[in-house]
KOLFI-328495 format. One line per field, with one value per residue (C-alpha): residue in one letter; x, y, z. Coordinates in Angstrom, 2 decimals. Each point is the difference from the previous one (the first is absolute). Example, Ala and Ser with C-alpha at 12.3 -4.5 7.8 and 13.67 -1.06 7.14 Angstrom:
// KOLFI-328495
code	c(A, S)
x	c(12.30, 1.37)
y	c(-4.50, 3.44)
z	c(7.80, -0.66)
// end
This chain:
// KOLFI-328495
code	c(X, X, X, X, X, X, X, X, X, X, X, X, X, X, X, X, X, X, X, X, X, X, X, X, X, X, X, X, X, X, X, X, X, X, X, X, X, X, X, X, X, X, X, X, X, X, X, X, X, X, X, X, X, X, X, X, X, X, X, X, X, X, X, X, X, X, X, X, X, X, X, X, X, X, X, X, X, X, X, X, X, X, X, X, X, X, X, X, X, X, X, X, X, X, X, X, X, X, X, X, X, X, X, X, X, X, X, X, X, X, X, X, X, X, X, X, X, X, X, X, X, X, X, X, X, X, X, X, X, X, X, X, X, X, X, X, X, X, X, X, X, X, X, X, X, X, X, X, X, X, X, X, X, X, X, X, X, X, X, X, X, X, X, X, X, X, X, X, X, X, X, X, X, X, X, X, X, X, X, X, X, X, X, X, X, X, X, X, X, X, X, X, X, X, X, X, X, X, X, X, X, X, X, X, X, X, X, X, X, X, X, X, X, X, X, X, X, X, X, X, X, X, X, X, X, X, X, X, X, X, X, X, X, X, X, X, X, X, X, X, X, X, X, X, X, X, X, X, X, X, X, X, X, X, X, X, X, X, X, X, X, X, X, X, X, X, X, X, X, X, X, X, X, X, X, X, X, X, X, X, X, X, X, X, X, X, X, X, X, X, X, X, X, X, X, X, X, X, X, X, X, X, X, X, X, X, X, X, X, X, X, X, X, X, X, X, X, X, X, X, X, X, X, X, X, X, X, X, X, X, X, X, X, X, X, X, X, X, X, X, X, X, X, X, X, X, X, X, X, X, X, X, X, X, X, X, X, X, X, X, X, X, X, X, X, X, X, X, X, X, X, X, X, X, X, X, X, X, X, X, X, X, X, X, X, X, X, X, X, X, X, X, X, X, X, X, X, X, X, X, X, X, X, X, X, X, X, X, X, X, X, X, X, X, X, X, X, X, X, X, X, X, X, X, X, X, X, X, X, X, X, X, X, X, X, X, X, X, X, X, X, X, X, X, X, X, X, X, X, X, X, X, X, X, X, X, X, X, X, X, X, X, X, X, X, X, X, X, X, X, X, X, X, X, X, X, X, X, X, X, X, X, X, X, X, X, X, X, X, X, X, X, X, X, X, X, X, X, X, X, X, X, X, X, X, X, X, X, X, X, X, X, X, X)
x	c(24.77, -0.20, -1.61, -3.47, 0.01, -3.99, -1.75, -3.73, -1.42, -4.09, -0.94, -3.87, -1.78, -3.44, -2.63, -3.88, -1.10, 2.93, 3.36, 2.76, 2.64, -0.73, 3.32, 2.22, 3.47, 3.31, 3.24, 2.04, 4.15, 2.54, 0.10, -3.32, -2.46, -3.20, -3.37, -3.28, -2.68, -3.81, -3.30, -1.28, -0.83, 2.09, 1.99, 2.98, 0.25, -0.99, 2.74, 2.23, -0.70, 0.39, 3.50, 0.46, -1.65, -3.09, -2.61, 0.43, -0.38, -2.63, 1.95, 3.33, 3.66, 2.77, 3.67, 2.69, 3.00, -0.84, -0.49, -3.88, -1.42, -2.95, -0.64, -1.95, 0.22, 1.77, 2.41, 1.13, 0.09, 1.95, 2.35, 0.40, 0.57, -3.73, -0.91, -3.65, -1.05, -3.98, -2.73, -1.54, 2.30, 1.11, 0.95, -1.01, -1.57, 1.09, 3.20, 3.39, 1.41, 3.20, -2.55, -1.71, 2.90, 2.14, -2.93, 1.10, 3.82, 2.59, -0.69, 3.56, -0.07, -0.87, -2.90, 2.75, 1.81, -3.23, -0.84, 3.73, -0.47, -3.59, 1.68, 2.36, -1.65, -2.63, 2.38, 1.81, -3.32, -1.37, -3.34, 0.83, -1.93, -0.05, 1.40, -2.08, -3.21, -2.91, -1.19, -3.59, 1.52, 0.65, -1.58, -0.97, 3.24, 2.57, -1.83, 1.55, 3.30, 0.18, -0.81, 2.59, 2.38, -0.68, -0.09, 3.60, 1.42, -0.46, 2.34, -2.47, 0.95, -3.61, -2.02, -3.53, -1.58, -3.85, -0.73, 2.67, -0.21, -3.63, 0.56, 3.68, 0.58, 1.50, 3.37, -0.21, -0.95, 2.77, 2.37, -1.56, 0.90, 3.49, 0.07, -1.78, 2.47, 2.50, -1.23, -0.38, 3.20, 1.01, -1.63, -3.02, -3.22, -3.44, -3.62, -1.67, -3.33, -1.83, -2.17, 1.73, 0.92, 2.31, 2.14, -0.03, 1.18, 2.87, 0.79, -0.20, 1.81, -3.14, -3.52, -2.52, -3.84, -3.03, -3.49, -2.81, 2.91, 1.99, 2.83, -1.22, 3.60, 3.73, 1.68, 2.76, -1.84, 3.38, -1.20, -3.99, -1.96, -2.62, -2.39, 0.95, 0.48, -3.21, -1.58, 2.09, -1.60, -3.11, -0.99, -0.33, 1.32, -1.60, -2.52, 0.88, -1.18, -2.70, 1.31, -2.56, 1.02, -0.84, -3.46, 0.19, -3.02, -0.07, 2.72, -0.88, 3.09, 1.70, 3.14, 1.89, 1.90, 0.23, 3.18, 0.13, 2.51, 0.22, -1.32, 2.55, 3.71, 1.44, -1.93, -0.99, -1.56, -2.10, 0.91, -2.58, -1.48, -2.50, -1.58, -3.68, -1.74, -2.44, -2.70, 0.67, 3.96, 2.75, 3.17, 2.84, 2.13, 3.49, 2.96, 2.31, -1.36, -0.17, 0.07, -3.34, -2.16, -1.45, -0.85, -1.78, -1.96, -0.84, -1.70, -1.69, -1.39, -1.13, 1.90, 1.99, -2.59, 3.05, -0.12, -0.67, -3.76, -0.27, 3.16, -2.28, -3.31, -2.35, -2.82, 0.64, -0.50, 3.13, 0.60, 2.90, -1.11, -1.98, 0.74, 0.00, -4.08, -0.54, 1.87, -1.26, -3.21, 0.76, 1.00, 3.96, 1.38, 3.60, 2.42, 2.82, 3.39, -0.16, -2.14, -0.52, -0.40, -1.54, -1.49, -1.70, -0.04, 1.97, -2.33, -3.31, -1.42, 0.09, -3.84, 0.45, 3.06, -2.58, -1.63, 3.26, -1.15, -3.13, -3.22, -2.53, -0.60, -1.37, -3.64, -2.37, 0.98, 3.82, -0.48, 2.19, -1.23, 1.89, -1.09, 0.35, 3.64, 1.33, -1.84, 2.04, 3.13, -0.53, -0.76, 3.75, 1.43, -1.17, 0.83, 2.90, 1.40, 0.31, 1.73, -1.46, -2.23, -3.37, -1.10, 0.17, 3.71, 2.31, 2.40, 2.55, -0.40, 0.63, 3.52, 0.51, -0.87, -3.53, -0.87, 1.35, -2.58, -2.59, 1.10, -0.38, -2.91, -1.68, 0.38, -0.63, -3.38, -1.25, -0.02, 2.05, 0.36, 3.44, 2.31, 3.35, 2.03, 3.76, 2.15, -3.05, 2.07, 2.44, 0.81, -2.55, 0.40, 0.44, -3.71, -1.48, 1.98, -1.73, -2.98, 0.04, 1.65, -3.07, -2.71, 1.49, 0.47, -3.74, -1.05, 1.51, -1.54, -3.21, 0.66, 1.42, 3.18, 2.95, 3.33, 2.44, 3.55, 2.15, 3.73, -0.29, 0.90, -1.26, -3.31, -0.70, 1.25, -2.48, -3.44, 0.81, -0.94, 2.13, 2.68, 1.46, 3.04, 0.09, 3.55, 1.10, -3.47, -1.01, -1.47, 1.29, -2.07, -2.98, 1.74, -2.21, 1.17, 0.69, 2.64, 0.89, 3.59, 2.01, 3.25, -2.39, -1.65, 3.01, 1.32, -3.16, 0.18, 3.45, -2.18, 1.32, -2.69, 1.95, -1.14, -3.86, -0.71, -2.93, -1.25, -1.47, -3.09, -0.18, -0.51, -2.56, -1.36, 0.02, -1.38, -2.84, -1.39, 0.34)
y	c(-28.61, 4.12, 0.95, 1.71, 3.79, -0.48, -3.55, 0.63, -3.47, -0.08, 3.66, 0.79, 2.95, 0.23, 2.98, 0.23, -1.83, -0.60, -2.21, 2.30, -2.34, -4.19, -1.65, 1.59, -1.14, 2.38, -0.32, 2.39, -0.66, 2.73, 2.71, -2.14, 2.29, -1.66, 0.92, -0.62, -0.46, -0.04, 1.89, 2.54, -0.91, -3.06, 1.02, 1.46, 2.76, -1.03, -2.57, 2.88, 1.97, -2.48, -0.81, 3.97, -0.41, 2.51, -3.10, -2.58, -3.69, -2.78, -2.61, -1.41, 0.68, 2.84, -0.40, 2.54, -0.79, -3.75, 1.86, -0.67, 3.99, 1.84, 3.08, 2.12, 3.32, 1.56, 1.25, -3.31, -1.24, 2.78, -0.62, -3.23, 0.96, -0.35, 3.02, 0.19, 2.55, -0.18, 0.28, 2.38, 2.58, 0.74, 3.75, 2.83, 2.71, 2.61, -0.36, 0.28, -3.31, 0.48, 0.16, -3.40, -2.28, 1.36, -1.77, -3.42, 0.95, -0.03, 3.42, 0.69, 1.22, 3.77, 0.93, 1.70, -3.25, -1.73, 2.07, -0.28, -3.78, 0.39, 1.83, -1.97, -3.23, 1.81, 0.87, -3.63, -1.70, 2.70, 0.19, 3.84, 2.35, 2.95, -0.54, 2.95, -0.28, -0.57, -3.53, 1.55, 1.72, -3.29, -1.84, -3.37, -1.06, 1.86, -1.43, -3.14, 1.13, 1.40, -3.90, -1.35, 2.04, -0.17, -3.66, -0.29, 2.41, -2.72, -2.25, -2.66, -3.51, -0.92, 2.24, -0.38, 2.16, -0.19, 1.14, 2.52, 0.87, 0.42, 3.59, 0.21, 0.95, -3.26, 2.14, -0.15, -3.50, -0.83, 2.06, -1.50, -3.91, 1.27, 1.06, -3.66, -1.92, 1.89, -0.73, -3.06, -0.50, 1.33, -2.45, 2.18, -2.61, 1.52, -1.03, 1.66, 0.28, 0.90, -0.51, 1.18, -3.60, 1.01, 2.01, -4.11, -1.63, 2.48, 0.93, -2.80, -3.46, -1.76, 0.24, -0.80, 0.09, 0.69, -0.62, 0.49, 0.60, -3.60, -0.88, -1.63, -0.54, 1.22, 0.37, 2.03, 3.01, -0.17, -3.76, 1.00, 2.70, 2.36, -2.26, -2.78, 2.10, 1.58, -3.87, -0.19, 3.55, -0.02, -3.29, 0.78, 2.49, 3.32, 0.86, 1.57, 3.35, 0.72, 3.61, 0.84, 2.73, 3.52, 1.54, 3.46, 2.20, 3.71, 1.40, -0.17, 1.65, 3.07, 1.26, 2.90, 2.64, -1.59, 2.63, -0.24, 0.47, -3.16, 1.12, -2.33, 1.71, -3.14, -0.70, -0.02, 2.77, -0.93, 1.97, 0.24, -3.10, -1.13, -3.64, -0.89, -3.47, -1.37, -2.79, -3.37, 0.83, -0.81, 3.24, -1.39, 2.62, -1.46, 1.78, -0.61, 1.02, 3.42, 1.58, 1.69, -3.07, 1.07, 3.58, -0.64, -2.63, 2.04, 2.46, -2.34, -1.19, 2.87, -0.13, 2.97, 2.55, 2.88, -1.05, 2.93, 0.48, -2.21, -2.27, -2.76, -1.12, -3.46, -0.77, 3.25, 1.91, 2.14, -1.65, 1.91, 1.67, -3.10, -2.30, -3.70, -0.22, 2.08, -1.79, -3.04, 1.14, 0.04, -3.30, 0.15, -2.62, -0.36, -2.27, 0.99, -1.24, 0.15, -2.88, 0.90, 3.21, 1.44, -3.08, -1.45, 0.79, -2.71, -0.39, -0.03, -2.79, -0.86, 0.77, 2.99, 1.14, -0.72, 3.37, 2.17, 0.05, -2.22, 1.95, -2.93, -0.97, 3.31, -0.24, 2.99, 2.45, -0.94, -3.24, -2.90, -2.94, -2.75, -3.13, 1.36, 1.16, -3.41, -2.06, 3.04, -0.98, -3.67, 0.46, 1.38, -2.60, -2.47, 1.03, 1.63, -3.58, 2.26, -2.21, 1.93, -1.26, 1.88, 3.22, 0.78, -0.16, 2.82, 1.70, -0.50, -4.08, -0.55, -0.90, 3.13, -2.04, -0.96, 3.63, 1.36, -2.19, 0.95, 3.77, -0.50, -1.98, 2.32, 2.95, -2.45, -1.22, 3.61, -0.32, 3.67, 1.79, 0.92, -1.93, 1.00, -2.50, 0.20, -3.17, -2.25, -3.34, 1.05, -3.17, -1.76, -3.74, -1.53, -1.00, 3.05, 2.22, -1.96, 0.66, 3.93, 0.20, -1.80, 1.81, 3.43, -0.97, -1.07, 3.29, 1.53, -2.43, 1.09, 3.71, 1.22, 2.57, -1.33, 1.78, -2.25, 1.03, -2.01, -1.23, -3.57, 0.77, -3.45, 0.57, 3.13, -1.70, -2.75, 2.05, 3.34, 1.43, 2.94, 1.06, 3.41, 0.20, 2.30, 1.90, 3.12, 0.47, 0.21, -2.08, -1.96, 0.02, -3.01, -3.11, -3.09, -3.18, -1.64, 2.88, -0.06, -2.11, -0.51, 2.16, 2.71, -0.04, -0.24, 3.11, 1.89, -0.28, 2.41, 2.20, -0.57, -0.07, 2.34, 3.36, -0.88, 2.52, 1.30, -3.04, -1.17, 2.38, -0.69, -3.88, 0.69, 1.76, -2.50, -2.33, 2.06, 0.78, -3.92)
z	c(10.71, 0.46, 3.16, -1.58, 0.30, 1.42, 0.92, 0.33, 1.44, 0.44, -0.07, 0.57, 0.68, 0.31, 0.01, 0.83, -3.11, -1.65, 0.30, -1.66, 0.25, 0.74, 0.72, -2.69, 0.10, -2.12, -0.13, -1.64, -0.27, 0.24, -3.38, -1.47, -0.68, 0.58, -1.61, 1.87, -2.48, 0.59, -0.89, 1.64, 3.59, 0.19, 3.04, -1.50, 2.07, 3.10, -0.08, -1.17, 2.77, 2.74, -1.34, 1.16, 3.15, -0.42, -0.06, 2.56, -1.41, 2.12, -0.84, -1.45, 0.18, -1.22, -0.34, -1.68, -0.63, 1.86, 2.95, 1.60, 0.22, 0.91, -1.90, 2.34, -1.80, -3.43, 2.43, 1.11, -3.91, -1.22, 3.25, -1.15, -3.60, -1.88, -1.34, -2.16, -2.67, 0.35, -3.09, 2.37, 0.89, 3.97, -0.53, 2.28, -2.21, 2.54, 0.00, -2.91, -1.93, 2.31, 3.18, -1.09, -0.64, 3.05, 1.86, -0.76, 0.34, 2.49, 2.23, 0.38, -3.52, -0.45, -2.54, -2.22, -0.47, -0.74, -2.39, -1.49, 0.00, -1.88, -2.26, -1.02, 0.13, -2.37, -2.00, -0.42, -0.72, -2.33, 2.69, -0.12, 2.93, 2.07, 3.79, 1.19, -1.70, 2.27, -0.95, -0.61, -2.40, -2.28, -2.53, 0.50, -2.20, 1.88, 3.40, -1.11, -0.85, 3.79, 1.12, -2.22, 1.04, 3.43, 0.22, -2.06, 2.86, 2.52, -2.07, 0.93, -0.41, -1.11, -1.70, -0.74, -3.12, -0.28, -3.39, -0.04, -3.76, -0.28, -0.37, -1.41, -3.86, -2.50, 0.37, 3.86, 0.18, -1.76, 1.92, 3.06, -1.20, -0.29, 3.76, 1.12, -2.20, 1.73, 3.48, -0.75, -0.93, 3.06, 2.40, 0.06, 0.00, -1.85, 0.55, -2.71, -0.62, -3.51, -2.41, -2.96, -0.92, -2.58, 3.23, 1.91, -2.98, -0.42, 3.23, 2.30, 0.59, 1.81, 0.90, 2.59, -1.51, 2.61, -0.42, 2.33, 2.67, -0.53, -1.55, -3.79, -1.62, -0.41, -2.85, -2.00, -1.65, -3.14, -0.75, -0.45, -2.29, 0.93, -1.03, 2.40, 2.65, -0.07, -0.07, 3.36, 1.07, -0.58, -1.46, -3.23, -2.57, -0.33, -2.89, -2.91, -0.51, -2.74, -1.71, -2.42, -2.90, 1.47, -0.73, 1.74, 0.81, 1.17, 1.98, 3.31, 1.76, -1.72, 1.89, -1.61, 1.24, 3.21, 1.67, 3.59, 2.89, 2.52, 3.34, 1.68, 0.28, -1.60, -2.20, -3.92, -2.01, -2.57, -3.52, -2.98, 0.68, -2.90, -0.93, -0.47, 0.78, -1.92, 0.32, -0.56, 0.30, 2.41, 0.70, 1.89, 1.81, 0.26, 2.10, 2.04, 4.01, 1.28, -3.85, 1.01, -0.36, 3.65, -0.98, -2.69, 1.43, 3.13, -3.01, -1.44, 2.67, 1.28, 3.16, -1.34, -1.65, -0.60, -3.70, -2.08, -1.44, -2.98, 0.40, 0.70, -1.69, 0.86, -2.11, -1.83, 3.52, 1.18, 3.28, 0.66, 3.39, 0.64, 3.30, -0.06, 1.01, -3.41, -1.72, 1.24, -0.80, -3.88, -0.13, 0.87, 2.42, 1.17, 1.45, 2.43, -0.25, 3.80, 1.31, 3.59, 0.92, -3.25, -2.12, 3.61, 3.62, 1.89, 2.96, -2.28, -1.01, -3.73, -0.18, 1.79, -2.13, -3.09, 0.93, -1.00, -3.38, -0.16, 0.94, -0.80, 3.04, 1.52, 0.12, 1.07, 1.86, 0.03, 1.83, -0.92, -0.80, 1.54, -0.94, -3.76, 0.80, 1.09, -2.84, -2.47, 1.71, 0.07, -4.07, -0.44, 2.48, -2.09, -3.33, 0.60, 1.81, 3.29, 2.95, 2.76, 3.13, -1.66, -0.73, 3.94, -0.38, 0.44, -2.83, 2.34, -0.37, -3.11, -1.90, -2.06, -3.36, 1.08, 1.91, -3.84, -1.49, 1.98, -0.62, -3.65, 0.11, 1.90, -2.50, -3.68, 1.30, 1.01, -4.09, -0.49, -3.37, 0.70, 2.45, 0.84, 1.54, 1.08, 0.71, -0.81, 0.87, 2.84, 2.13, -1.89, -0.72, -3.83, -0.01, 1.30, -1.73, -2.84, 1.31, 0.69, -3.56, -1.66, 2.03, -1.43, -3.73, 0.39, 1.82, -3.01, -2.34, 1.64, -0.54, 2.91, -0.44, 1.99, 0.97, 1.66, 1.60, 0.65, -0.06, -0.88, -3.56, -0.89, 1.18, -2.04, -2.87, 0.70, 0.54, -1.66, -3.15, -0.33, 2.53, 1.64, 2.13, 2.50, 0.73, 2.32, 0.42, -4.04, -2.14, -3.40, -3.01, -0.08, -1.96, -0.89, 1.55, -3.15, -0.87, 4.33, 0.45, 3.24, -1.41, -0.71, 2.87, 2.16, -2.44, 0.69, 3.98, 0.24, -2.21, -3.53, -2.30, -2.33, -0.76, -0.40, 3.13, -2.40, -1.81, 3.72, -0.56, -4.06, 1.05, 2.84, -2.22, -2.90, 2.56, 1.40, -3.36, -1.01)
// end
């Protein structure tokens, strides 16, 4: 028999309060690529990143190649030929695409051929990007390209992608699968994690399902359907979603005229922007990353108040000038693509973090009120099926899926008349992807205006009631879902939606005065 590319024997790592991983056991052969499947919280990555050395294991065994090893940093795994493209990114913001990846390379190379090699390997893979822009430059999409390519500069021999398409376009996935097959082909061995089951079942030759941090069943993803696979997930298959015909209310967010130059040098400027929201309806925003998505969230928001006088109007107020407190204030409520950092403060706790947008718990004079903090907190960790140690528990702590539930949660039950959301269901597991999904159609169903952006295509599809695509920093006419196809979708995202440049403000219009 083939000598297995990785032999994990009895891994178990535990935490205060929780056992991440309890005796898993992997083995992954030479050009498989392996999915690990499992809900949020079930240990993926923490096995994921003591294959690459940066968490130490308790207990069990390691052996690459059918040597015995012990990881003890990602210096030592890429040494040895692992190389790991995280769901949260490891990018200095300080410093140029060229500066980051020549971090994890060879020092005998000079920056000028790194940035040669980036080049070209971006241009091979179709993961196009910018050597010398400052990574704080980037949106969250070309973040990940920078990983990809980084990690495919190694020429690892094991290469471990956690949720590395969460924020990729269906064109760049599929580009993406080409590169995999063909390291695969090569020798290459994957551990990939998603769950986009649809990406498994196509992608990858075996899988390895976790639950509660133990091993629950292997199987080949090509011989199941989503269906079974979320039974081996989760348990049980997610809910259908109830989608009620649309009943929309009063336009609650008018943006027209929206012209403004991106304060970052790299950046996206936005260019006659116009759409309104209404109650009781879902807008998706679909683009491809870095098309200006950022920009004219930041303005919406409120974090950028540049936009000109009357560009922006909430409950019929023009909030243009307004910052996020104001807008807060009029019943607006937003959710980051960026989890930590912007959507919660890693060190908080998650009661603590409640008080970014929550102001419920302030009783006279300013004072907080504690005890009525950590019962909110406990409310969202329980209905939002939150695996974290309590509401004393710190951002930081949670697996990126359940601090994004808590995120969301946090902003639907503050009960907002307008909620923006962008990437609602990034590294989000089939069932609470389900979830999120059905508490937003039924904030809309209970008369809320929502605006999502996103780039899971399918998603907007799913939950939206008329779509926009955003391009070069301008915005396509509105087109109801039932009219919304891939093709034209996919059309729309290079910026072809034909010479209609002046039907975008007839429609808003049409739609404002419906």
């Amino acid at each position: 028999m083939t000598t297995p590319r990785l032999q994990l024997t009895g891994i178990t790592k535990r935490y205060p309060g929780v056992v991440a991983n309890n005796g898993v056991s992997l083995s992954v052969a030479p050009g498989e690529v392996h999915a690990v499947l499992g809900e949020n919280g079930a240990g993926k990555s923490t096995l994921m990143k003591i294959i690459y050395g940066s968490v130490k294991p308790d207990e069990g065994s390691v052996m690459f190649n059918g040597r015995p090893v012990h990881v003890r940093n990602p210096q030592e795994a890429r040494a040895l030929g692992i190389s790991m493209v995280f769901q949260h990114f490891s990018l200095f913001d300080t410093l140029t695409v060229a500066e980051n990846v020549w971090l994890g390379l060879d020092k005998s190379l000079t920056l000028s051929e790194v940035s040669a090699s980036i080049t070209a390997k971006a241009a091979e893979y179709g993961l196009d990007i910018d050597p010398s822009r400052p990574v704080h430059t980037l949106s969250v999409g070309e973040m990940q390209r920078v990983e990809i390519i980084r990690a495919l500069l190694t020429s690892p021999q094991l290469l471990i992608l956690d949720e590395p398409t969460s924020v990729l376009t269906p064109q760049a996935v599929e580009k993406l699968f080409v590169v995999l097959n063909k390291l695969a082909s090569e020798g290459c061995s994957i551990l990939y994690i998603s769950h986009k089951l649809h990406e498994i079942r196509e992608l990858c030759t075996a899988c390895t399902v976790l639950r509660g941090g133990q091993v629950t069943g292997v199987c080949d993803p090509r011989e199941e359907s989503n269906a079974s696979l979320s039974r081996l997930m989760i348990g049980a298959e997610p809910p259908a979603l109830n989608v009620r015909a649309l009943h929309a209310g009063a336009t609650v967010l008018e943006v027209g005229g929206l012209t403004l130059a991106s304060d970052d040098p790299f950046g996206t400027d936005l260019k006659d922007v116009a759409l309104t929201v209404r109650a009781g309806e879902v807008v998706g925003i679909a683009g491809v990353s870095g098309n200006g998505q950022s920009e004219l969230l930041v303005c919406l928001s409120g974090e950028d108040r540049r936009a000109p006088p009357g560009s922006i109007r909430v409950a019929g107020q023009d909030a243009s000038r307004y910052g996020p407190g104001k807008r807060r204030a009029l019943g607006l409520h937003f959710v980051p693509e960026e989890r930590l950092g912007r959507g919660a403060v890693p060190t908080l706790s998650l009661a603590q973090n409640l008080l970014l947008s929550r102001r419920d718990a302030l009783g006279a004079g300013g004072w907080i009120q504690v005890g009525a903090l950590k019962a909110q907190a406990a409310e969202i960790i329980a209905r939002y099926n939150v695996k974290a140690n309590g509401p004393d528990a710190a951002a930081k702590s949670l697996s990126g899926g359940n601090l994004q539930k808590f995120i969301v949660g946090r902003e639907i039950e503050a009960k907002p008349k307008l909620l923006i959301v962008s990437q609602p269901t990034w590294g989000v597991d089939v069932g609470a992807s389900a979830q999120i999904r059905g508490e937003i159609l039924a904030l809309r169903d209970a008369g809320c205006a929502v605006l999502v952006v996103s780039e899971e295509l399918d998603e907007l599809f799913e939950i939206s009631d008329r779509l926009h695509v955003i391009a070069k920093g301008r915005l396509s006419p509105s087109l109801d879902r039932a009219d919304a196809t891939i093709e034209r979708i996919g059309e729309w995202m290079s910026g072809l939606w034909d010479a209609q440049g002046t039907k975008n403000n007839n429609e808003e219009t049409a739609h404002a005065a419906a």
